[in-house]
C-alpha positions in Angstrom: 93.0 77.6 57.4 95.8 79.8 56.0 99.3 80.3 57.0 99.7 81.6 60.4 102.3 84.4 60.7 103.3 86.4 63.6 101.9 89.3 65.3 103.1 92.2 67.6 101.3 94.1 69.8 102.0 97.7 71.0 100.9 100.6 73.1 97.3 101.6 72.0 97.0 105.2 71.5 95.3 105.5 74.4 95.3 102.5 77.6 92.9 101.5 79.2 93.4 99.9 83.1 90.7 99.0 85.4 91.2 99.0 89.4 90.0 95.6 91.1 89.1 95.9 94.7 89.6 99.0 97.2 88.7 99.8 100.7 84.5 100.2 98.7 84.9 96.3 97.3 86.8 93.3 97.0 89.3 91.6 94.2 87.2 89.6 91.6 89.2 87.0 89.5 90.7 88.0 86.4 88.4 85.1 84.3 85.2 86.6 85.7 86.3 90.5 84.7 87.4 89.3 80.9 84.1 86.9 80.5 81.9 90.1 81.7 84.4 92.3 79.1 86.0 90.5 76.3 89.4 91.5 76.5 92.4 91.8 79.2 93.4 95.1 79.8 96.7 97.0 79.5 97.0 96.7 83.8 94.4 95.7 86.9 95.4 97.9 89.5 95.6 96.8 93.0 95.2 98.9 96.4 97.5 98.3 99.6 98.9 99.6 102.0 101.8 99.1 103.6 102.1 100.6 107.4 104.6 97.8 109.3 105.6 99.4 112.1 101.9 100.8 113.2 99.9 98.7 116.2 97.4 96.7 114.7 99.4 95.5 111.9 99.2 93.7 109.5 95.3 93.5 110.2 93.0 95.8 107.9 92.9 99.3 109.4 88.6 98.5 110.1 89.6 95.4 111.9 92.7 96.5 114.0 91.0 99.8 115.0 87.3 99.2 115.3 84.5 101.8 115.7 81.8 104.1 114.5 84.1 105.9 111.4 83.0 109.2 110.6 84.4 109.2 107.1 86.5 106.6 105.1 89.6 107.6 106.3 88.9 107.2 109.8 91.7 104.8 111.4 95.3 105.0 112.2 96.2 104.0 109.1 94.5 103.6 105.8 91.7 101.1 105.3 93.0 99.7 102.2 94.0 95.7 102.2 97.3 95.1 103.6 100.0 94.3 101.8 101.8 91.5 103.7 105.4 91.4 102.3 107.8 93.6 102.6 110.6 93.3 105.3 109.8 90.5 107.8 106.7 89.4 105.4 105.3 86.7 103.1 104.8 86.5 99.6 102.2 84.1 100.1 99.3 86.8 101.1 96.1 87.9 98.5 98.2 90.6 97.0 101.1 88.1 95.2 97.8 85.7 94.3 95.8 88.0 92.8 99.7 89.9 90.7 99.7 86.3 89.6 96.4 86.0 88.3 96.4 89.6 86.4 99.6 88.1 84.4 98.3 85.0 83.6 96.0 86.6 82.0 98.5 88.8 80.1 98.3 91.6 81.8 100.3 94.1 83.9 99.8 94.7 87.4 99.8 98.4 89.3 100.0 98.2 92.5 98.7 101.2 94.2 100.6 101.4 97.9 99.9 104.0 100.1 103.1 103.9 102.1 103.8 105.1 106.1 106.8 108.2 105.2 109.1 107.4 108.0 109.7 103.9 106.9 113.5 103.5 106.0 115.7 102.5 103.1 115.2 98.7 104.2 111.3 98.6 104.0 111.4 100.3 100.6 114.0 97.8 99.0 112.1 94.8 100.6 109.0 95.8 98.9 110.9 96.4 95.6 112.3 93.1 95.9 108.8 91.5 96.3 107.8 92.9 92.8 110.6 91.8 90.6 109.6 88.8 89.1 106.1 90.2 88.0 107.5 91.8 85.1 106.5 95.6 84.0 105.2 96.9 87.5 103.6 100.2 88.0 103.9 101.0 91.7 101.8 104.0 92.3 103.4 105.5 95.9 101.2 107.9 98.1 98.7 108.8 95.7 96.7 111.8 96.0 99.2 113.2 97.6 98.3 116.7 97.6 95.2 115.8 99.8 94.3 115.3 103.3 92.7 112.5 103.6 95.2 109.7 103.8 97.0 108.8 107.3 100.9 109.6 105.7 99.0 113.3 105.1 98.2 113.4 108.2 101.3 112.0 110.1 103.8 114.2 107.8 104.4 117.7 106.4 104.0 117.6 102.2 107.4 118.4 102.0 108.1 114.9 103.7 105.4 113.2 101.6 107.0 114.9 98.6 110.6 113.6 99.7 109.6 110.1 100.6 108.1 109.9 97.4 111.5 110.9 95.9 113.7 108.3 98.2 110.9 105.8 97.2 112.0 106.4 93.9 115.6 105.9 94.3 115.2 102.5 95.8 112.5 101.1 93.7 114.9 102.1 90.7 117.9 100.4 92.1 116.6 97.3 93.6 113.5 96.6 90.8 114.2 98.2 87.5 111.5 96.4 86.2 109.1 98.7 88.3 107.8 102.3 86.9 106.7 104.4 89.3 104.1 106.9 89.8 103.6 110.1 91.0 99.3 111.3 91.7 99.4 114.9 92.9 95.3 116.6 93.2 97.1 118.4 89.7 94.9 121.8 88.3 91.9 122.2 90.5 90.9 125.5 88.7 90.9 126.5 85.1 92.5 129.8 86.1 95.2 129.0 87.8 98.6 129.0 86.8 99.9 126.1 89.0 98.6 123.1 90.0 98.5 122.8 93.8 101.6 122.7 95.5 103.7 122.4 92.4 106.8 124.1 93.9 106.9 120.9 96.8 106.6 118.1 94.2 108.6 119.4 91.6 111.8 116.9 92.6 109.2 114.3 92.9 107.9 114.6 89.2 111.8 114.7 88.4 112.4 111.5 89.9 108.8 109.6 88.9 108.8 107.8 85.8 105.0 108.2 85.2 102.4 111.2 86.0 99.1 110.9 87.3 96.1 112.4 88.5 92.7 111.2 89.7 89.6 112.6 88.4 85.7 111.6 88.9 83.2 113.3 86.9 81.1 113.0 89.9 81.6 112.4 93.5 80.0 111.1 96.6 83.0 112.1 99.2 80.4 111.2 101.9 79.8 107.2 101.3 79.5 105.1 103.0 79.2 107.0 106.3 76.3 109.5 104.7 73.8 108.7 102.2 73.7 111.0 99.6 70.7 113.3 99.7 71.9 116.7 98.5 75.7 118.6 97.6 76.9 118.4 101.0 79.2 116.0 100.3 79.0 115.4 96.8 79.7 117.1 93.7 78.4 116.9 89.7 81.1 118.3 87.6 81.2 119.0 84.0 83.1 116.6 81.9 84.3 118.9 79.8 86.0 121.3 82.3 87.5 117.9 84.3 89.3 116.9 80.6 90.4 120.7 80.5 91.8 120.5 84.1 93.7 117.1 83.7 95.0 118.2 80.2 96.4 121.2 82.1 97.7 119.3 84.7 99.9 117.2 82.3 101.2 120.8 81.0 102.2 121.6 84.0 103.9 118.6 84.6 105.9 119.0 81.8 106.8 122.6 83.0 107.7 120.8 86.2 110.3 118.5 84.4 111.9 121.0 82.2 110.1 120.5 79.2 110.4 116.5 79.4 106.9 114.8 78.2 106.5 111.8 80.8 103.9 109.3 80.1 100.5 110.9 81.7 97.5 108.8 83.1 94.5 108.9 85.0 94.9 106.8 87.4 91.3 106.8 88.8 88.3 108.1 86.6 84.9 107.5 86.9 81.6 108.7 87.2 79.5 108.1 90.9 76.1 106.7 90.4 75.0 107.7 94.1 75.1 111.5 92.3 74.1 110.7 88.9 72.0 107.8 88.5 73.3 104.4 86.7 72.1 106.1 82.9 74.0 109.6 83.5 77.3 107.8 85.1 77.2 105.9 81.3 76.6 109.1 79.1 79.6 111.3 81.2 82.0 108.6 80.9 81.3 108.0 77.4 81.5 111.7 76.4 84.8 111.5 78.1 86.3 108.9 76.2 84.9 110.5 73.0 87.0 113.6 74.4 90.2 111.8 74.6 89.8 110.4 71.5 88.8 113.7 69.6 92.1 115.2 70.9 94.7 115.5 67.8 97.4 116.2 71.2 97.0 112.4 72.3 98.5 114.0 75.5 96.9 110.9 77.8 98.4 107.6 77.9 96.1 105.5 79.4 93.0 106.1 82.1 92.2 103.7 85.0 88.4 103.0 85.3 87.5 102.9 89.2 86.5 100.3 89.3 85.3 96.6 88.0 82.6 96.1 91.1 81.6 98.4 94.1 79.8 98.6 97.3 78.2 101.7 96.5 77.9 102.9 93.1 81.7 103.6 91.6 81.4 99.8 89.6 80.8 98.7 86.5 79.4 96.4 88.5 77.7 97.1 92.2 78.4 94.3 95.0 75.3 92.3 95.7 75.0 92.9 99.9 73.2 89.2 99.7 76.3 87.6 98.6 79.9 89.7 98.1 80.7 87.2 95.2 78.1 87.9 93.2 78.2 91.3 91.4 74.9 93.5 89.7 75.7 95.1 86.6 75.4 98.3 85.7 74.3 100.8 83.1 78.1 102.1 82.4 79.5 98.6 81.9 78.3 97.9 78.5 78.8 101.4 77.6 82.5 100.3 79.1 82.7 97.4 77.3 81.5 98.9 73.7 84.7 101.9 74.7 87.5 99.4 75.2 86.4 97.7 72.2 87.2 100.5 70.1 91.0 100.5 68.2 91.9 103.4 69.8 91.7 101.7 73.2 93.2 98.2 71.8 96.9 97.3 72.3 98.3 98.4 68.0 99.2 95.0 66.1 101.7 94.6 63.3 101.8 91.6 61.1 105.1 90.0 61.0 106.8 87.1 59.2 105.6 83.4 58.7 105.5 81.8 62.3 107.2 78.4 62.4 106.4 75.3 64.9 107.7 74.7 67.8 107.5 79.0 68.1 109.0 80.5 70.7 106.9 84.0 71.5 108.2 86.7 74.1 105.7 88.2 76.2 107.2 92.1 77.4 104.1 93.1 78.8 101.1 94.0 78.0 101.9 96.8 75.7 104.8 94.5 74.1 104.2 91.1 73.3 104.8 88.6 70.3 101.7 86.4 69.0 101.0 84.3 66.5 97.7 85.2 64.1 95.7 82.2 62.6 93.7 83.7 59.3 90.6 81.4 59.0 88.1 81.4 56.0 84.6 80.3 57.3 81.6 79.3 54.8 79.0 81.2 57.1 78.2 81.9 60.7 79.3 79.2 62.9 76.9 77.9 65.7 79.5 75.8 67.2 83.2 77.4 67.3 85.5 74.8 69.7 89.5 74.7 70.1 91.4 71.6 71.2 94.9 71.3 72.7 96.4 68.2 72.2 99.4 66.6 73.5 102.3 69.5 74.9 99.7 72.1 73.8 97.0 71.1 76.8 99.9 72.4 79.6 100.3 76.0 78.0 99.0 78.9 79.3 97.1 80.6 76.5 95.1 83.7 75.5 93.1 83.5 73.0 91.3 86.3 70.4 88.5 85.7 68.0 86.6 87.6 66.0 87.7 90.5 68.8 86.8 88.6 71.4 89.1 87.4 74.1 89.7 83.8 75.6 91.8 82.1 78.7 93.2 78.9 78.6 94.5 77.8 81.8 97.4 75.0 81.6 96.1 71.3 81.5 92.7 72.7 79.7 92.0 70.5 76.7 89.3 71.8 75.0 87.5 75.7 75.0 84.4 76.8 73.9 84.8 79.5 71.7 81.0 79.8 70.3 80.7 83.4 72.1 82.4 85.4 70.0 79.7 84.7 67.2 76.8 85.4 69.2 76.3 89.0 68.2 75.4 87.1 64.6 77.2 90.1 63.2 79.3 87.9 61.4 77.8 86.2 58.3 81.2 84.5 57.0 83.9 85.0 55.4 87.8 85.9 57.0 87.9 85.5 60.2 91.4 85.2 62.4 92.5 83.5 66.0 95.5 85.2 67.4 97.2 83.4 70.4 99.5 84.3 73.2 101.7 82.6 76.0 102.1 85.7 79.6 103.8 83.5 82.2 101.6 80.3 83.5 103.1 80.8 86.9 102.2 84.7 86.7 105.7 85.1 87.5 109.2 85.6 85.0 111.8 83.2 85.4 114.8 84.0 86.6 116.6 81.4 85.0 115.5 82.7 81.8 118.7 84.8 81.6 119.4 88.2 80.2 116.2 90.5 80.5 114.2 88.3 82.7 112.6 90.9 84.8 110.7 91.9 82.0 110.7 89.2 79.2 109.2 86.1 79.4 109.2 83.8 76.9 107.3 80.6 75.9 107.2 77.9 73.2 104.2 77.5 71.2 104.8 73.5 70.2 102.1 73.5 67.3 98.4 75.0 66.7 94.9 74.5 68.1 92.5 72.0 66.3 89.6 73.8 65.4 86.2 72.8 64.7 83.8 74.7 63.6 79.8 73.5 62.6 77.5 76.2 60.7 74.5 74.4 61.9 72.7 72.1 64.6 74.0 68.6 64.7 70.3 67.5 64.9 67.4 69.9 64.1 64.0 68.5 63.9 
């Protein structure tokens, strides 16, 4: 083993995010998600909603209001989980637990909140105030906001969505500066047209976000789950290439919209639907996306969300087994998923730094800023048995681990990992190999008492190294 020195990671050139639960599936823990892919992502995003002073609440929309829907939408107030905090509410529902698992695991969380646009000043803060020990927070606020769909469309004129949104803004910025928040407008619907849809309304709105959006599938079953989907009637095909032309437009026009100002531009949703295409197409238009972004010599797109991780109808990598909501069946597009996040252009940027020394402290920023400390190995051949210990201090920390690109969690009071899977492709025959290791918060949460730069720095000791062992063959072989 050589000297171990440390590393930093940075923004890849272009993100990748993946959304975990909605109103078509539930949250699957974050160990499940990075065993199935082999590496955390830049953020999980989350779906709420946050409608307090509606009856029913804070039960799910379905559950409050039920009867035969005739489309998703079809309740008082959106069917997405509710989130239970807020002013009046506890931090101890499924939203905080599953923020808290998404930074253990050193990632960042967005938290998608469709939001009712006559709640006051009070509401707003008390939500902001939820969020601020979770560190770099994207709250994405009435997405889709152009649309019709969603119940603060339909209770409010877009020039009061549009100056919610704004207000939102305000608030989240002075009560949670560790938050960045998002505006999703429909953006360019047509290639000819000069504006995106309702760009005059939503011009403060982009002012005041700190991050633009849009959503985008390259194919659509609008009708699910209320309609099967037999012909177009309520589904669409599109082309990919037109869709990349239409959101690359769309982030023009947002820069038109803030006076020439290039604000960070993502996808927010993006995804092909199988109950169009079929499990093989879905793969082949998400992966001729991907090889569209990274063609691009403009780099105009920060980072794409993948909706999402596992479905009840066919928008997964994985599709919910109806049998059992735990268990999910993968798809077709998750490999091809798995081999595009693999690629460096995807991957958080590392630069080597100095020689690290023990005990090392490492900050943790984010999950497009975080220190690290690289271990450069030299194996003889291709290990059959690759194994990490944590003795003494090291068995409390909470740990990810990289190896041979492959991507490892170490919960706190964990002694020992197997680390044999990241040789199984037998693509590696010997020679330099490296383990890189990092500390996000084991509570999921920064400290407070950490002082200056809390809300977004966290920092944790790294006493001394792993013990490795490695064998290149079977203990006993007859």
């Amino acid at each position: 083993m050589k000297k171990p020195y440390l590393v930093r990671f940075g923004p890849a050139a272009c993100a990748v995010d993946l959304c975990d639960g909605s109103e078509r599936g539930e949250y699957v823990n974050q160990d499940y998600i990075l065993t199935k892919l082999g590496r955390p992502h830049r953020a999980i995003n989350l779906m709420y909603c946050y409608y307090p002073n509606d009856e029913g609440w804070p039960l799910r929309a379905s559950v409050a209001h039920a009867h035969d829907a005739k489309f998703a939408w079809d309740y008082p107030y959106d069917d997405y989980f509710p989130y239970t905090g807020g002013l009046g509410g506890t931090t101890d529902g499924p939203v905080f637990a599953q923020m808290r698992d998404i930074r253990r695991h050193g990632q960042d969380v967005c938290l998608t909140l469709t939001m009712d646009p006559y709640l006051d000043d009070a509401h707003i803060a008390a939500v902001a105030r939820d969020l601020r020990t979770f560190g770099r927070v994207t709250v994405r606020i009435n997405h889709e906001a152009t649309g019709s769909w969603f119940s603060f469309n339909r209770r409010a004129s877009y020039e009061t969505v549009a100056a919610f949104f704004v207000r939102a803004c305000e608030v989240f910025h002075r009560e949670a500066p560790n938050c960045r928040i998002v505006l999703c407008l429909d953006g360019c619907k047509e290639l000819s047209e000069r504006k995106m849809l309702m760009e005059d309304i939503f011009t403060e709105a982009a002012k005041a976000a700190d991050i633009v959006s849009v959503d985008r599938y390259l194919a659509l079953h609008w009708g699910w789950p209320v309609k099967v989907c037999t012909d177009g009637s309520s589904a669409a095909d599109y082309d990919t290439d037109d869709i990349y032309k239409l959101a690359k437009k769309s982030f023009r026009r947002y820069t038109v919209m803030n006076d020439g100002v290039k604000k960070p531009m993502v996808m927010s949703e993006l995804n092909a639907d199988g109950d169009v295409t079929g499990p093989f197409y879905q793969a082949e238009k998400i992966r001729r996306f991907c090889d569209l972004v990274k063609s691009d010599r403009e780099h105009w797109l920060s980072g794409f969300t993948m909706y999402q991780f596992r479905d009840r109808g066919r928008l997964g990598l994985e599709i919910e087994d109806p049998n059992n909501k735990d268990n999910g069946i993968e798809q077709p597009v998750l490999g091809v998923y798995r081999e595009i996040i693999a690629d460096p252009f995807f991957s958080p940027r590392r630069k080597a730094g100095k020689a690290a020394k023990f005990p090392q402290t490492l900050r943790f920023g984010g999950a497009e800023d975080f220190e690290g400390v690289c271990i450069p190995m030299q194996l003889t051949g291709a290990p059959v048995l690759f194994e990490a210990y944590f003795d003494g201090e090291l068995s409390d920390a909470n740990m990810m681990l990289e190896v041979n690109g492959k991507w490892f969690y170490k919960s706190p009071g964990v002694k020992a990992l197997d680390l044999s899977s990241a040789f199984f492709d037998r693509s590696f025959e010997g020679g330099e190999t490296a383990v890189t290791v990092f500390l996000p918060p084991a509570a999921g949460e920064n400290d407070p008492a950490q002082g200056e730069g809390w809300q977004t720095d966290y920092t944790a000791t790294l006493t001394a190294l792993p013990r490795f062992r490695v064998c290149y063959a079977p203990i006993l072989h007859a």
